[in-house]
Short mmCIF file of the C-alpha atoms (twelve columns), coordinates in Angstrom:
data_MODEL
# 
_entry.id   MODEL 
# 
loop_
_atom_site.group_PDB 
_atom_site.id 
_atom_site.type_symbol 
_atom_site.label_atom_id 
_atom_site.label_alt_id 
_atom_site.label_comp_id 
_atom_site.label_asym_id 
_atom_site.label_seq_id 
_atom_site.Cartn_x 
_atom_site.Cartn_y 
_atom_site.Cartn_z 
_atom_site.pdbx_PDB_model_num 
ATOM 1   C CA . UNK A 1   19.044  95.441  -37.263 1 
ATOM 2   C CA . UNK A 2   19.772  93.202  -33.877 1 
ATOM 3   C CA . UNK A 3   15.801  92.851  -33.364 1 
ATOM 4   C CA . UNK A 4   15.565  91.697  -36.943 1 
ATOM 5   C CA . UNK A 5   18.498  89.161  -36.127 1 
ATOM 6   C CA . UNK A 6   16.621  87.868  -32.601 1 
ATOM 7   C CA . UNK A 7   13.276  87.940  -34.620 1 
ATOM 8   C CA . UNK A 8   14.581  85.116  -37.193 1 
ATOM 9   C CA . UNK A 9   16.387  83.395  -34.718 1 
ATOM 10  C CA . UNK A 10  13.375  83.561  -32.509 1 
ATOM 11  C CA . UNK A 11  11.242  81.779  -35.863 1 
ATOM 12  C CA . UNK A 12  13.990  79.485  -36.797 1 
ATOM 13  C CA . UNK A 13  14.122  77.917  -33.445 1 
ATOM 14  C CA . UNK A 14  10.318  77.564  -33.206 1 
ATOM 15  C CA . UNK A 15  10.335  75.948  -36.649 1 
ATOM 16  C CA . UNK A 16  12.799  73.399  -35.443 1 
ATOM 17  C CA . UNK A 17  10.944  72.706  -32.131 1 
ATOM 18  C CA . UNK A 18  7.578   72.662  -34.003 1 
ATOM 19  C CA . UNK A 19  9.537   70.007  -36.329 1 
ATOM 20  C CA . UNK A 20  10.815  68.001  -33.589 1 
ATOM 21  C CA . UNK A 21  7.483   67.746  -31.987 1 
ATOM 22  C CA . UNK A 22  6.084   66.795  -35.154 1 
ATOM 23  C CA . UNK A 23  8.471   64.304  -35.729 1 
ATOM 24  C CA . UNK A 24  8.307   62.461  -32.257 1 
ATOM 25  C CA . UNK A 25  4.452   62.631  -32.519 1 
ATOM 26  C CA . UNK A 26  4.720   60.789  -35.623 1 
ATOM 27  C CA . UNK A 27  7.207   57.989  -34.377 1 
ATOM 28  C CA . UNK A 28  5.164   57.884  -30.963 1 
ATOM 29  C CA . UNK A 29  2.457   56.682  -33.228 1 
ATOM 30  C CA . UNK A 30  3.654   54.573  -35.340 1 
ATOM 31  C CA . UNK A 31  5.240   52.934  -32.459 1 
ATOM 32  C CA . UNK A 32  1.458   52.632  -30.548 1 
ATOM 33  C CA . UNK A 33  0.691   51.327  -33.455 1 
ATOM 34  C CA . UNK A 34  2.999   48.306  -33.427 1 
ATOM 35  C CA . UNK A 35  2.702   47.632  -29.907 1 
ATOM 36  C CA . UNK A 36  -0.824  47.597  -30.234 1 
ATOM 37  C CA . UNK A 37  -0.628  45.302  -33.388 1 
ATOM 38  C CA . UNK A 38  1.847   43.111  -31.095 1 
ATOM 39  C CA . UNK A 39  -0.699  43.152  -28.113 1 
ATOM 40  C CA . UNK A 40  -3.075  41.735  -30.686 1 
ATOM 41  C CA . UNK A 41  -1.076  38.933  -32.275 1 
ATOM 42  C CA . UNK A 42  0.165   37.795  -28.351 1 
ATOM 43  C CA . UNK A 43  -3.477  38.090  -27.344 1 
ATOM 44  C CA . UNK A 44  -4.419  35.569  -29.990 1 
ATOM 45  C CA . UNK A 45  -1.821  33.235  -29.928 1 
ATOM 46  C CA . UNK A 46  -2.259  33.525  -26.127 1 
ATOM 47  C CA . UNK A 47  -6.653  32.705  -27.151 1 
ATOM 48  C CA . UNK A 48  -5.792  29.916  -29.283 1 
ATOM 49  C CA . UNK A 49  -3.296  28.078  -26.543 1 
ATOM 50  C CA . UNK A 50  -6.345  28.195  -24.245 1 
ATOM 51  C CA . UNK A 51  -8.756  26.784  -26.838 1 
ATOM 52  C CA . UNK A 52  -5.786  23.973  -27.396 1 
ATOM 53  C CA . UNK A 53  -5.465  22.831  -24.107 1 
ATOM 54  C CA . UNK A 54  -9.247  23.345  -23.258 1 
ATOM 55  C CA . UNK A 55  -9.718  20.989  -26.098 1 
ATOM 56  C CA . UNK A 56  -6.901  18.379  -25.142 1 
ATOM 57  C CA . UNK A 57  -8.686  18.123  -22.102 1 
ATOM 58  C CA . UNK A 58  -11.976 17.134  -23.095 1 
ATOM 59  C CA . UNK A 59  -10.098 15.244  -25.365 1 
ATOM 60  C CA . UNK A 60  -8.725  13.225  -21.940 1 
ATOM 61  C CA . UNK A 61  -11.773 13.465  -20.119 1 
ATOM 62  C CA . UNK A 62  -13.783 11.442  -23.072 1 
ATOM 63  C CA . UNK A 63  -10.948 9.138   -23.532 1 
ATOM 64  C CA . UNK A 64  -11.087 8.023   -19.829 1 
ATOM 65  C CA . UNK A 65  -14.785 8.206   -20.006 1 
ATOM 66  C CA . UNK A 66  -13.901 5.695   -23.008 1 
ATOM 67  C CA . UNK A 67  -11.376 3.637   -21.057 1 
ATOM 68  C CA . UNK A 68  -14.293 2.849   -17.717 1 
ATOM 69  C CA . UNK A 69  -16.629 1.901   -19.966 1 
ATOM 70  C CA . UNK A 70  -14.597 -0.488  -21.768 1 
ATOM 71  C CA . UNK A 71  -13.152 -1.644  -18.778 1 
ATOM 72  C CA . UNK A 72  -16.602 -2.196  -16.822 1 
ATOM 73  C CA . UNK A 73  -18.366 -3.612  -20.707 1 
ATOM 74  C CA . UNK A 74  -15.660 -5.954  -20.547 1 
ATOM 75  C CA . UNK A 75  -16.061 -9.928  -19.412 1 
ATOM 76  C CA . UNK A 76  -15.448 -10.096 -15.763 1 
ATOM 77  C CA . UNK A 77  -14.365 -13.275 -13.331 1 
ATOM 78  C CA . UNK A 78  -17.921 -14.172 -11.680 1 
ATOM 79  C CA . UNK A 79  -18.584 -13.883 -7.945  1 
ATOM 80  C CA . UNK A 80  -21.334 -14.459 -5.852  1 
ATOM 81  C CA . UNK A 81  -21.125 -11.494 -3.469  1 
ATOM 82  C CA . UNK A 82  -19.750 -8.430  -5.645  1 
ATOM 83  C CA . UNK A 83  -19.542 -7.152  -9.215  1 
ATOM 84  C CA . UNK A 84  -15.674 -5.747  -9.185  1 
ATOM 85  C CA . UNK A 85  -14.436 -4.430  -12.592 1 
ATOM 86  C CA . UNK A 86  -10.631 -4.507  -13.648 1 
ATOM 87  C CA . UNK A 87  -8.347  -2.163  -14.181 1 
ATOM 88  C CA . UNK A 88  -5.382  -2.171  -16.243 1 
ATOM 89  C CA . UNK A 89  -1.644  -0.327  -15.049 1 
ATOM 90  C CA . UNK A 90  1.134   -0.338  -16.423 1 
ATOM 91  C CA . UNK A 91  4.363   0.133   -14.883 1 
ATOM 92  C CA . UNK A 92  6.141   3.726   -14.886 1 
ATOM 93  C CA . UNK A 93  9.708   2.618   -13.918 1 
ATOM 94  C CA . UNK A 94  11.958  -0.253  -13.893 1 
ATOM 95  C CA . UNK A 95  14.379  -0.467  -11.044 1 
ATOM 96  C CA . UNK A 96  17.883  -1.169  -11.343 1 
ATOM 97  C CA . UNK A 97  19.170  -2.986  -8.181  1 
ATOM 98  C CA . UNK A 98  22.056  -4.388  -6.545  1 
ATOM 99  C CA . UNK A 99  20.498  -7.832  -6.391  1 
ATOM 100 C CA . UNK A 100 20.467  -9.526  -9.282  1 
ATOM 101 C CA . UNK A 101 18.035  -12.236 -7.985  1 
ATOM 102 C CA . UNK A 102 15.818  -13.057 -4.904  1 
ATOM 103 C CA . UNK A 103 18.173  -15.096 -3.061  1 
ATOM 104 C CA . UNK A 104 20.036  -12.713 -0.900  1 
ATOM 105 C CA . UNK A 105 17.891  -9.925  -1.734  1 
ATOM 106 C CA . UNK A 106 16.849  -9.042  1.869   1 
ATOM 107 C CA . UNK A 107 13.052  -9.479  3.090   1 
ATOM 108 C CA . UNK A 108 12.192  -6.022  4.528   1 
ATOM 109 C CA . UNK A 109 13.688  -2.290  3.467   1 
ATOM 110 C CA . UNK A 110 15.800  -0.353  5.438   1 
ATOM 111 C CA . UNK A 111 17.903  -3.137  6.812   1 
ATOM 112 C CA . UNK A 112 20.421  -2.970  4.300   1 
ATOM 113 C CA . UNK A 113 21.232  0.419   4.246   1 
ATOM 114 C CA . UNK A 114 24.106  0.610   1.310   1 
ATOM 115 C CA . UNK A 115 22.228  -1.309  -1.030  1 
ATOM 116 C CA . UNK A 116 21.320  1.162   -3.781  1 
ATOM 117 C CA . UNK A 117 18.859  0.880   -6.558  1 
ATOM 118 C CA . UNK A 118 18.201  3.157   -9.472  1 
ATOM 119 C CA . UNK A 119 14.996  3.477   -10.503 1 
ATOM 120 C CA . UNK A 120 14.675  4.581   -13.820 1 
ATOM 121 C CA . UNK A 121 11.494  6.198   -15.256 1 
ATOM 122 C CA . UNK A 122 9.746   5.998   -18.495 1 
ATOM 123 C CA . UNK A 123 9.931   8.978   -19.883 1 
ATOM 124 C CA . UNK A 124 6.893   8.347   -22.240 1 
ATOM 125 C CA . UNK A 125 4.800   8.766   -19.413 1 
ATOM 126 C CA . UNK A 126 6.602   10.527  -16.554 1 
ATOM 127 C CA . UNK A 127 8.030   13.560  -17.639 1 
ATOM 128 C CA . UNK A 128 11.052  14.905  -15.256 1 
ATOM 129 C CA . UNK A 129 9.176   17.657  -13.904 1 
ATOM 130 C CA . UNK A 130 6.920   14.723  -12.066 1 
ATOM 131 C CA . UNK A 131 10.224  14.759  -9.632  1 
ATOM 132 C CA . UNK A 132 10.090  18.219  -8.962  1 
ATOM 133 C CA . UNK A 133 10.592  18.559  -4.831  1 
ATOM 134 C CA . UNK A 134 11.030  14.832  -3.849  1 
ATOM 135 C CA . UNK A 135 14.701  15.432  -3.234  1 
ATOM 136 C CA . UNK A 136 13.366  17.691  -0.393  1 
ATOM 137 C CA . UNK A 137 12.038  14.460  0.868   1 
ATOM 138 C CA . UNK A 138 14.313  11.863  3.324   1 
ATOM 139 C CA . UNK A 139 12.371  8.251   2.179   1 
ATOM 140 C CA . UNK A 140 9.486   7.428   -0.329  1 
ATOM 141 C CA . UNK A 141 7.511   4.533   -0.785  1 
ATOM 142 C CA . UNK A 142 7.501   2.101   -3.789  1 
ATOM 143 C CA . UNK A 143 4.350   0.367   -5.434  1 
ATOM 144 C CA . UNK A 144 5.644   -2.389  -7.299  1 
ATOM 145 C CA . UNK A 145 5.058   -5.801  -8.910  1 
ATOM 146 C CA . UNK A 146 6.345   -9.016  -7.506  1 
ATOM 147 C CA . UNK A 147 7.136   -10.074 -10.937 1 
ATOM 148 C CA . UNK A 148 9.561   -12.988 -10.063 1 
ATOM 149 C CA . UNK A 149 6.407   -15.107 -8.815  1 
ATOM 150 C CA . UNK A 150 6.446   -18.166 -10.638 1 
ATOM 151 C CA . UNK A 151 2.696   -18.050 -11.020 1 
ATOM 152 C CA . UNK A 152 2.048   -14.197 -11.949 1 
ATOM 153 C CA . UNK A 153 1.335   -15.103 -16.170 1 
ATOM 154 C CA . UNK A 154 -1.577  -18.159 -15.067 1 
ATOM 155 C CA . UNK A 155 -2.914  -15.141 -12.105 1 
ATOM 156 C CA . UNK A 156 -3.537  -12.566 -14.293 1 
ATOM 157 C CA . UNK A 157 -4.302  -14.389 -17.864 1 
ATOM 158 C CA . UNK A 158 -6.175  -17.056 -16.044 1 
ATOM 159 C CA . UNK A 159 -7.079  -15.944 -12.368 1 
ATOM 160 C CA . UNK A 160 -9.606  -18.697 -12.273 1 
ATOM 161 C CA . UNK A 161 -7.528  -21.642 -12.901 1 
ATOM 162 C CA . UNK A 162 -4.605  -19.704 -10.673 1 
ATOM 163 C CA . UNK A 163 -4.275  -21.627 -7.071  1 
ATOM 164 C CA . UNK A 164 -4.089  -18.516 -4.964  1 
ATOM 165 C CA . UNK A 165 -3.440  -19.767 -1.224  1 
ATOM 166 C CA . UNK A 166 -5.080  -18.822 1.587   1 
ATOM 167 C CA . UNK A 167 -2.673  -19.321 3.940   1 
ATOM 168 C CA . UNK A 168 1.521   -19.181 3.995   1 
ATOM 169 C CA . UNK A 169 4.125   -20.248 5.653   1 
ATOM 170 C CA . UNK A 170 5.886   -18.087 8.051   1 
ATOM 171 C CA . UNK A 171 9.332   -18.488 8.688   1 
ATOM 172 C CA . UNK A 172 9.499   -16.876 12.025  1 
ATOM 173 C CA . UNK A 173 7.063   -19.398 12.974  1 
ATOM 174 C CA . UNK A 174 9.098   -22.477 11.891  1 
ATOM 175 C CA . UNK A 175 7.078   -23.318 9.114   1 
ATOM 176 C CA . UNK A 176 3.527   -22.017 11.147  1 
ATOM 177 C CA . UNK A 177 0.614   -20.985 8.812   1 
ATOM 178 C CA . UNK A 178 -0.898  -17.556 8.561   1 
ATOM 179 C CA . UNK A 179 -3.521  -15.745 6.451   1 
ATOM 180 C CA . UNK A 180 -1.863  -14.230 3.452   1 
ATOM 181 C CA . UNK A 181 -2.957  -11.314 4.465   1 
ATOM 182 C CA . UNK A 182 -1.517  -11.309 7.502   1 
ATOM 183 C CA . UNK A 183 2.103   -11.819 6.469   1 
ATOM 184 C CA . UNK A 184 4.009   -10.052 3.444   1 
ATOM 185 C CA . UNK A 185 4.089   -12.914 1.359   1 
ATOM 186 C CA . UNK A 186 4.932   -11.840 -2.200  1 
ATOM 187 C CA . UNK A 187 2.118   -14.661 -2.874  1 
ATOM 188 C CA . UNK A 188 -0.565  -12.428 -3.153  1 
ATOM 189 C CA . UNK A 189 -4.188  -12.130 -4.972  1 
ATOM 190 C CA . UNK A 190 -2.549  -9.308  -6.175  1 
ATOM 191 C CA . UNK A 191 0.782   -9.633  -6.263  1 
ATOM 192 C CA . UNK A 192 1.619   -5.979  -5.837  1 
ATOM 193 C CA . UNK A 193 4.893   -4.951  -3.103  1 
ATOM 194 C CA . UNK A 194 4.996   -1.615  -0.719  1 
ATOM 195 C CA . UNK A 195 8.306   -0.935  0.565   1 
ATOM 196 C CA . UNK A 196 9.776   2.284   1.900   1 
ATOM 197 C CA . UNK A 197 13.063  3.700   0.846   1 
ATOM 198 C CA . UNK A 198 15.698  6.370   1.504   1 
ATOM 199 C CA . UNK A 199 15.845  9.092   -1.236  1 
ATOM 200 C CA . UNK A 200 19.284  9.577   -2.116  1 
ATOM 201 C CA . UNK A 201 19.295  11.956  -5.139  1 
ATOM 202 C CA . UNK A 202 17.438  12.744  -8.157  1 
ATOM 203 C CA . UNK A 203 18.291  13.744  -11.788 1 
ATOM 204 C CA . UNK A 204 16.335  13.987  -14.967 1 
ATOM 205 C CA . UNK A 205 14.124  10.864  -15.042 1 
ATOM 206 C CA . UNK A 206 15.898  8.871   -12.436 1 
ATOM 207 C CA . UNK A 207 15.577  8.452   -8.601  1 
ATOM 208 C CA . UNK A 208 18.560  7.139   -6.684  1 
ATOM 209 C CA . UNK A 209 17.542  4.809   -3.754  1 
ATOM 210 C CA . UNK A 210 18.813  3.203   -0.636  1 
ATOM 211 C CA . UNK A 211 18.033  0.551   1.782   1 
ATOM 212 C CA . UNK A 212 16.170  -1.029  -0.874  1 
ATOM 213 C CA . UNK A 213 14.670  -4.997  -0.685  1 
ATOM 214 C CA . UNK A 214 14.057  -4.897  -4.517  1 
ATOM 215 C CA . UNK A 215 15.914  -6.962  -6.793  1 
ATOM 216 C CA . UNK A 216 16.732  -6.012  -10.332 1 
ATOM 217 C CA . UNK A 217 14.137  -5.341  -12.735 1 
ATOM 218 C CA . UNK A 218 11.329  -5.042  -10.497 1 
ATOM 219 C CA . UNK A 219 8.286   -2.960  -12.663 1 
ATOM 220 C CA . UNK A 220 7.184   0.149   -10.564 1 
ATOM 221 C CA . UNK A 221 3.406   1.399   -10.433 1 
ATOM 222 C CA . UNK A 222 3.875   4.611   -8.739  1 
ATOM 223 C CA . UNK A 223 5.991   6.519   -5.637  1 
ATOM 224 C CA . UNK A 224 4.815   8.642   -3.011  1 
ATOM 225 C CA . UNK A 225 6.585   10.754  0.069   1 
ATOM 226 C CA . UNK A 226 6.881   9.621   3.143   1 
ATOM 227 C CA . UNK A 227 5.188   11.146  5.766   1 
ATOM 228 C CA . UNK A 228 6.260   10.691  9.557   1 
ATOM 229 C CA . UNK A 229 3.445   12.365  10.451  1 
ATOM 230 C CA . UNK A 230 0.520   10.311  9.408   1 
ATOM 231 C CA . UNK A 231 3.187   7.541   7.920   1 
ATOM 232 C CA . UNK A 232 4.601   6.837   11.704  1 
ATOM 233 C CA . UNK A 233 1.870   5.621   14.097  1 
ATOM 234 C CA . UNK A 234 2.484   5.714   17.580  1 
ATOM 235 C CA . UNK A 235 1.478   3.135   19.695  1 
ATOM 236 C CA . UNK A 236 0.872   0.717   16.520  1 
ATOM 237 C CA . UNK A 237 0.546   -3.413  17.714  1 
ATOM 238 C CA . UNK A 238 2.366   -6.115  16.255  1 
ATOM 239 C CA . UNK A 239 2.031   -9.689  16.705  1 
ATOM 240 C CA . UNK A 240 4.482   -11.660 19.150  1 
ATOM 241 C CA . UNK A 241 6.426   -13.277 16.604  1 
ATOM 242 C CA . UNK A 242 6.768   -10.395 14.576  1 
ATOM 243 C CA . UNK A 243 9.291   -8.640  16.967  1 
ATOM 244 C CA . UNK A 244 12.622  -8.845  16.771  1 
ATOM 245 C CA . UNK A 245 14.873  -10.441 19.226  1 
ATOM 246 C CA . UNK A 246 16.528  -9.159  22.240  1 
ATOM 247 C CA . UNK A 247 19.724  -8.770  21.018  1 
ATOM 248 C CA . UNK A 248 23.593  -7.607  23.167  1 
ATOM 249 C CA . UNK A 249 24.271  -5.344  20.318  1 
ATOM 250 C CA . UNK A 250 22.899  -1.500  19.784  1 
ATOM 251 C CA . UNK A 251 23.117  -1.514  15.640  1 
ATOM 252 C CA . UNK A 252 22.942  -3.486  12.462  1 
ATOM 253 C CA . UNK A 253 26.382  -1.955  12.278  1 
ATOM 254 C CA . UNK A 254 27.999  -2.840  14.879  1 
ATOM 255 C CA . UNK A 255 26.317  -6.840  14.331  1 
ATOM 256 C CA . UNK A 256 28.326  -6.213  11.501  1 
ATOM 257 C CA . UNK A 257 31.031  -5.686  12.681  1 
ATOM 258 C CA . UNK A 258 31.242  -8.681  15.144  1 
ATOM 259 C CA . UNK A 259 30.335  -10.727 12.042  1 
ATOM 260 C CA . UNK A 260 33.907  -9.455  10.134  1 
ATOM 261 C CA . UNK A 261 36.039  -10.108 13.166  1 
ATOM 262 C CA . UNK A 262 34.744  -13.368 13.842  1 
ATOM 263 C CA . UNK A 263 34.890  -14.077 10.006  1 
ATOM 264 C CA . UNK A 264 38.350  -12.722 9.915   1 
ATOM 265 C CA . UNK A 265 39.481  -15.536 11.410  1 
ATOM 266 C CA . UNK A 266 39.134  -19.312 9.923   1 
ATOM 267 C CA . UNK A 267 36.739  -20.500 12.629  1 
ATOM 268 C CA . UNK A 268 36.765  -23.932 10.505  1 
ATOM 269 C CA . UNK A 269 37.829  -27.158 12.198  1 
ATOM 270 C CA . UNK A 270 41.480  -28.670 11.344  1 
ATOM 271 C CA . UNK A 271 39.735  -31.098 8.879   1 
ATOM 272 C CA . UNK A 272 37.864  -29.111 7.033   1 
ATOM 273 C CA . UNK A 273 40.943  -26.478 6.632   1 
ATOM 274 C CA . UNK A 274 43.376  -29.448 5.577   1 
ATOM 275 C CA . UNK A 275 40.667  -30.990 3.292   1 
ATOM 276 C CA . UNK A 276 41.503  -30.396 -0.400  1 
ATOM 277 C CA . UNK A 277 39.047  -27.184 -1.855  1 
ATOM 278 C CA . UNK A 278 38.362  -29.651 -5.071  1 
ATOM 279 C CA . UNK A 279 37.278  -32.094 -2.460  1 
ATOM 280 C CA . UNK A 280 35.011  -29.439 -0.603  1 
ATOM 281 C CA . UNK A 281 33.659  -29.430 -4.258  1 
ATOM 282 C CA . UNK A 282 32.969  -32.588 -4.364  1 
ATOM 283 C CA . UNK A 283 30.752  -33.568 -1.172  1 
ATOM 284 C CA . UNK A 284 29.315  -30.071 -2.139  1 
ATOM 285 C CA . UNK A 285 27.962  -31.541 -4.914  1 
ATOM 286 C CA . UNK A 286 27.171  -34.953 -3.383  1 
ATOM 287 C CA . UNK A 287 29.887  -36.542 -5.560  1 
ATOM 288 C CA . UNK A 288 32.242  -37.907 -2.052  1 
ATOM 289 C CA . UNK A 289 29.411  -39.724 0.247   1 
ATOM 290 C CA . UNK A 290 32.037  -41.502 1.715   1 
ATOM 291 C CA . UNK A 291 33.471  -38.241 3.114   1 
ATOM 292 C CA . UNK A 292 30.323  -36.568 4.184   1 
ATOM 293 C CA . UNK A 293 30.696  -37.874 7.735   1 
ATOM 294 C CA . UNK A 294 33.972  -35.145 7.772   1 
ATOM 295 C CA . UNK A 295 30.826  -32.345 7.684   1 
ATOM 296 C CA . UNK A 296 29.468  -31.428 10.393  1 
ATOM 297 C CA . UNK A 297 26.386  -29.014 11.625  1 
ATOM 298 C CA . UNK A 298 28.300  -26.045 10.406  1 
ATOM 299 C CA . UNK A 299 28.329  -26.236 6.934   1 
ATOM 300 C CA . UNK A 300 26.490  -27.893 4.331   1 
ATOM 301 C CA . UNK A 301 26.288  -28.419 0.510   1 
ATOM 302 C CA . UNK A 302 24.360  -26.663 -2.528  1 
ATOM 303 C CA . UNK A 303 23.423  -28.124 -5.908  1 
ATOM 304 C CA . UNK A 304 25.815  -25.981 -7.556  1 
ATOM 305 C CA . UNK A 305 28.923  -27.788 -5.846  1 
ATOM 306 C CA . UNK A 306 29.445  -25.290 -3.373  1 
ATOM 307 C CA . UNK A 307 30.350  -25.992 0.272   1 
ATOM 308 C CA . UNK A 308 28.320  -23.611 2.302   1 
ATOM 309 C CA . UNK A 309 29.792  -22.832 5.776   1 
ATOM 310 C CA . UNK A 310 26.929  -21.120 8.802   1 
ATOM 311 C CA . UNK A 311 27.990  -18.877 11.647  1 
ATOM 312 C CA . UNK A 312 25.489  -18.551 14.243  1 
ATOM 313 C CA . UNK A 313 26.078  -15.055 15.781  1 
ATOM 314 C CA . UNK A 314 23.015  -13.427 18.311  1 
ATOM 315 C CA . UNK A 315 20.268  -15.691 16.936  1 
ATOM 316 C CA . UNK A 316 21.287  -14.735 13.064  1 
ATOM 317 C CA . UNK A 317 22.325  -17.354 10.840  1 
ATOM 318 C CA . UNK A 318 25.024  -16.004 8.117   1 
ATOM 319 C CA . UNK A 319 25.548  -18.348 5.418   1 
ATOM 320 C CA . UNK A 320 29.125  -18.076 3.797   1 
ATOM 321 C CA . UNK A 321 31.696  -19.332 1.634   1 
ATOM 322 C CA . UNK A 322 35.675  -19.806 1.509   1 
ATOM 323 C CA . UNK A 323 37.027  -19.783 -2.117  1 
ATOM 324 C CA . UNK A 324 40.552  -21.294 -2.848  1 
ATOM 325 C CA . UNK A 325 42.193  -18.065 -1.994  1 
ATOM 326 C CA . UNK A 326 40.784  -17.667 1.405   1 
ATOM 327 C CA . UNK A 327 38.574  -15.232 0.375   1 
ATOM 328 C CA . UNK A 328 35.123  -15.361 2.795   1 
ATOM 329 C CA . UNK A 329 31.789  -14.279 1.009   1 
ATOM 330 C CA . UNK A 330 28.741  -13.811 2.707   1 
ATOM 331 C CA . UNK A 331 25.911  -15.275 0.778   1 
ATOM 332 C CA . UNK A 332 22.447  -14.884 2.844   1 
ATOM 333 C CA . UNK A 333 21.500  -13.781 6.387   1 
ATOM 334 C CA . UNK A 334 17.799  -14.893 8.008   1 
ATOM 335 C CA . UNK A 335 16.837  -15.267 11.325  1 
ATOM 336 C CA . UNK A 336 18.114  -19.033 13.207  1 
ATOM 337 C CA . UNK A 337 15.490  -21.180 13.495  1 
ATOM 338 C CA . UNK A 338 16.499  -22.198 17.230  1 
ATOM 339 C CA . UNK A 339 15.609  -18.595 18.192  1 
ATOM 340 C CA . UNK A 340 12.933  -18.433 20.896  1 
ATOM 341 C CA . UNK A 341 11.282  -15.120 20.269  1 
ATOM 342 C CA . UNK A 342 9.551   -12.967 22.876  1 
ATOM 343 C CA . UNK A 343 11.657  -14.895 25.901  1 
ATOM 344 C CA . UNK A 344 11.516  -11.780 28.480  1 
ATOM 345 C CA . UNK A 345 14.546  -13.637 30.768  1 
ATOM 346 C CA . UNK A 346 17.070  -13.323 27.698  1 
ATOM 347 C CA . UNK A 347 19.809  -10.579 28.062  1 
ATOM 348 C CA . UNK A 348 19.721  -7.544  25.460  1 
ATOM 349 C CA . UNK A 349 21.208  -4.079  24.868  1 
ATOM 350 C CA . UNK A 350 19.182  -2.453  26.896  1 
ATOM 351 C CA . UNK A 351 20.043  -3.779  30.077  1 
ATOM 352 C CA . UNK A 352 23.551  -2.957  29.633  1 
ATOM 353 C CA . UNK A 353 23.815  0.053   27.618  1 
ATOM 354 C CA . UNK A 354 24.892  2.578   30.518  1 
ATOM 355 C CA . UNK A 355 27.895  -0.196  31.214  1 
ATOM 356 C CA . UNK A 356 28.553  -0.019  27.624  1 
ATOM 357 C CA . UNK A 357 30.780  2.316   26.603  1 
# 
């Protein structure tokens, strides 16, 4: 009777593991089944991306192709000597500056070093990911467009009736001409600007920027990293009058700071302090001749009726202002012209700096 028991026991439980086995056979399968119908559909979507961009490419390709040919089909300014075609940009960013206009923008990069600029992409045609790793960078440089020159519409509508000078003046040479070329003139064949700046931050489509030279509004062609490497060259030559002057003082800062204490107190003569600020006004704006022998070498006046005062500190001219509160503004900085550059017997920072302390 107990064998009979342990002999349909013995059946049941190899019907049920038979069943089982059966069972997860069948759902194995069906599962294969969908994966593999899965592995199919991804495989073809995955075809038909490939085809896509394969196609959007030669779709690119022939519209460049396109774009040179119409370019070099299309009438060109004659020369004698070469055959050059044009070719059209358009700017990817505008900046947004600090300086509002050119006059106290300052003339080189990097000597300003809190004036910021954002410059702000279009996202049309730079997508955010173009930024991707230039925040691992310390400066860039800027293409862009002088686009304050008074004569950029006639240069590039009308090159030929444009009256593109050979040669500038050169205010370190008192009003000495140069080649173009030889000078950074925004005055230009071309009139396309390189300046170098420090990268500050970026987010999304916009590129924070300091110790900039670019006023506001300036049209951007394109940005690369600066390299010290191949960017830096050792040994490079410069002109005579390009150098700097010898100068007492170590920094732009601490220039800076002799400026503010000198500034911080009214270096103006007993006339001009007791004189009226309506009056100061007024011979600004040539309105009191009979007063202008009161002026003297230190300040002068503007067409917009303001009295502009100059303090001559270590060969730098600072132009600046008083307003009827007291208030001194700083309004442009440049180089005096009574500066005699490359004088070896002048005294500078480096002949003192282990007295310094």
């Amino acid at each position: 009777m107990s064998s009979t028991r342990y002999s349909i026991l013995a059946l049941a439980l190899a019907t049920l593991f038979s069943a089982s086995s059966a069972i997860s056979f069948y759902i194995w399968k069906k599962n294969l089944i969908e994966w593999d119908s899965k592995m199919k559909e991804l495989q073809k979507s995955l075809n038909s991306a490939l085809e896509k961009c394969a196609a959007e490419r030669q779709g690119r390709i022939r519209a460049q192709q396109a774009l040179r040919k119409a370019v070099v089909a299309q009438p060109q300014a004659k020369s004698e000597n070469l055959d050059i075609p044009s070719y059209p940009m358009a700017p990817i960013g505008i900046v947004q500056s600090c300086f509002s206009t050119r006059n106290g923008t300052p003339r080189q990069p990097l000597l300003v070093p809190l004036a910021r600029a954002c410059l702000v992409f279009d996202s049309t045609r730079v997508p955010p990911a173009s930024l991707e790793g230039l925040e691992e960078y310390s400066h860039c440089w800027i293409i862009y467009v002088f686009h304050l020159n008074t004569d950029l519409e006639k240069l590039w509508k009308h090159p030929s009736k444009s009256k593109f000078k050979a040669k500038v003046r050169v205010p370190r040479l008192k009003g000495g001409r140069l080649g173009v070329f030889a000078t950074r003139s925004p005055h230009r064949p071309c009139p396309i600007g390189l300046t170098v700046a420090k990268v500050e931050a970026v987010q999304g489509n916009m590129l924070l920027l300091s110790g900039v030279d670019l006023v506001d509004g300036t049209p951007v062609l394109d940005i690369k990293p600066y390299l010290p490497y191949c960017d830096s060259i050792e040994g490079a030559v410069v002109p005579n009058w390009v150098m700097e002057k010898k100068s007492l003082y170590s920094s732009p800062d601490e220039l800076k700071s002799l400026v503010k204490q000198a500034l911080s107190w009214d270096i103006r003569s007993v006339s001009q302090r007791n004189r009226p600020h309506n009056n100061l006004l007024k011979i600004g704006s040539g309105d009191a001749s009979d007063n202008a022998s009161d002026l003297d070498d230190s300040q002068d006046g503007e067409a917009s009726g303001e009295l502009i005062y100059h303090l001559i500190l270590d060969g730098m001219d600072f132009s600046y202002k008083i307003d009827g509160n007291g208030n001194v503004m700083v309004k442009e900085v440049h180089i005096s012209s009574a500066i005699s550059f490359g004088n070896e017997k002048r005294c500078n920072f480096l002949m003192w700096k282990d007295k310094l302390k």
